[in-house]
C-alpha positions in Angstrom: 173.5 66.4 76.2 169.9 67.5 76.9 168.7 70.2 78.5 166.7 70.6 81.3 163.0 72.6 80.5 162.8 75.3 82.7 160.2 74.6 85.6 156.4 75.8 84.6 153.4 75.1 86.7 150.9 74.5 84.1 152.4 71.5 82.7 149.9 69.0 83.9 147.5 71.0 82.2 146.7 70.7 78.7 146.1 74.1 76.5 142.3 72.9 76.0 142.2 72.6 80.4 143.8 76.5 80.3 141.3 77.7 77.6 137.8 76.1 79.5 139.3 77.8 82.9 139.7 81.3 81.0 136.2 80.6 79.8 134.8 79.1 83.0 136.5 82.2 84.8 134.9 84.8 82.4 131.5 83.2 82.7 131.9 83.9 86.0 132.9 87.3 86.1 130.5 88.2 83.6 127.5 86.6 85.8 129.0 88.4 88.9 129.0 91.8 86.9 125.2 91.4 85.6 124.5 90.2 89.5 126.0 93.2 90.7 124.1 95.6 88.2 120.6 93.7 88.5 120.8 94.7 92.9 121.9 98.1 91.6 118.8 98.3 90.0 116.1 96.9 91.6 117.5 99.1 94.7 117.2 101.7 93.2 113.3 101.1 91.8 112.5 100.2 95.7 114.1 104.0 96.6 112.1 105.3 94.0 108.8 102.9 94.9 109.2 103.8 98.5 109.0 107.4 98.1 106.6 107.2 95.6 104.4 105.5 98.4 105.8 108.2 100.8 104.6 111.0 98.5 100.8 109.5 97.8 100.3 108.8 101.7 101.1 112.3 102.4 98.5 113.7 99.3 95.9 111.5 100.8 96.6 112.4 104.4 97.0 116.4 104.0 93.2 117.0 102.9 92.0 114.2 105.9 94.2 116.4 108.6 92.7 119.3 107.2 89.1 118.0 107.7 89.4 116.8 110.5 90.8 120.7 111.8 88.2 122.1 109.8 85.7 119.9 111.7 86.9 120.2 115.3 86.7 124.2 114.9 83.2 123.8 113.9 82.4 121.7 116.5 84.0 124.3 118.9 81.8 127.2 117.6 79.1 125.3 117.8 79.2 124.3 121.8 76.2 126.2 123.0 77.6 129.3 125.4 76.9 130.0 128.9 74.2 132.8 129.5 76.3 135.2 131.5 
């Protein structure tokens, strides 16, 4: 009498079908991972960019506000006075 195999799914598939999925799946993962890391980073150097920017505007603009201070107190000084 013969016996039934049990039941498996992956009978239509050969063991060469099973081994390129594994592979396929891996390649995937693998891209997905180095995706993943590669926004990580280039966040991350557009943080640092960005307040790089926000710290050169801000040594550029200090000494230009403090001309332009500087220059409307002399001006104000230099308003002729009113003979009293």
């Amino acid at each position: 009498m013969a016996l039934i195999p049990p039941f498996c799914p992956f009978a239509p598939f050969s063991a060469v079908r099973i081994a390129g999925l594994q592979a396929t799946v891996l390649l995937l993962l693998t891209l997905l991972i180095k995706a993943k890391i590669r926004i990580q980073a280039f966040s991350a150097l557009g943080i640092a960019l960005l307040a790089l920017q926000t710290l050169i505007g801000l040594a550029v603009l200090a000494p230009l506000t403090l001309a332009a201070i500087a220059a409307a107190a002399y001006a104000v000084n230099q308003r002729p006075r009113a003979a009293t």
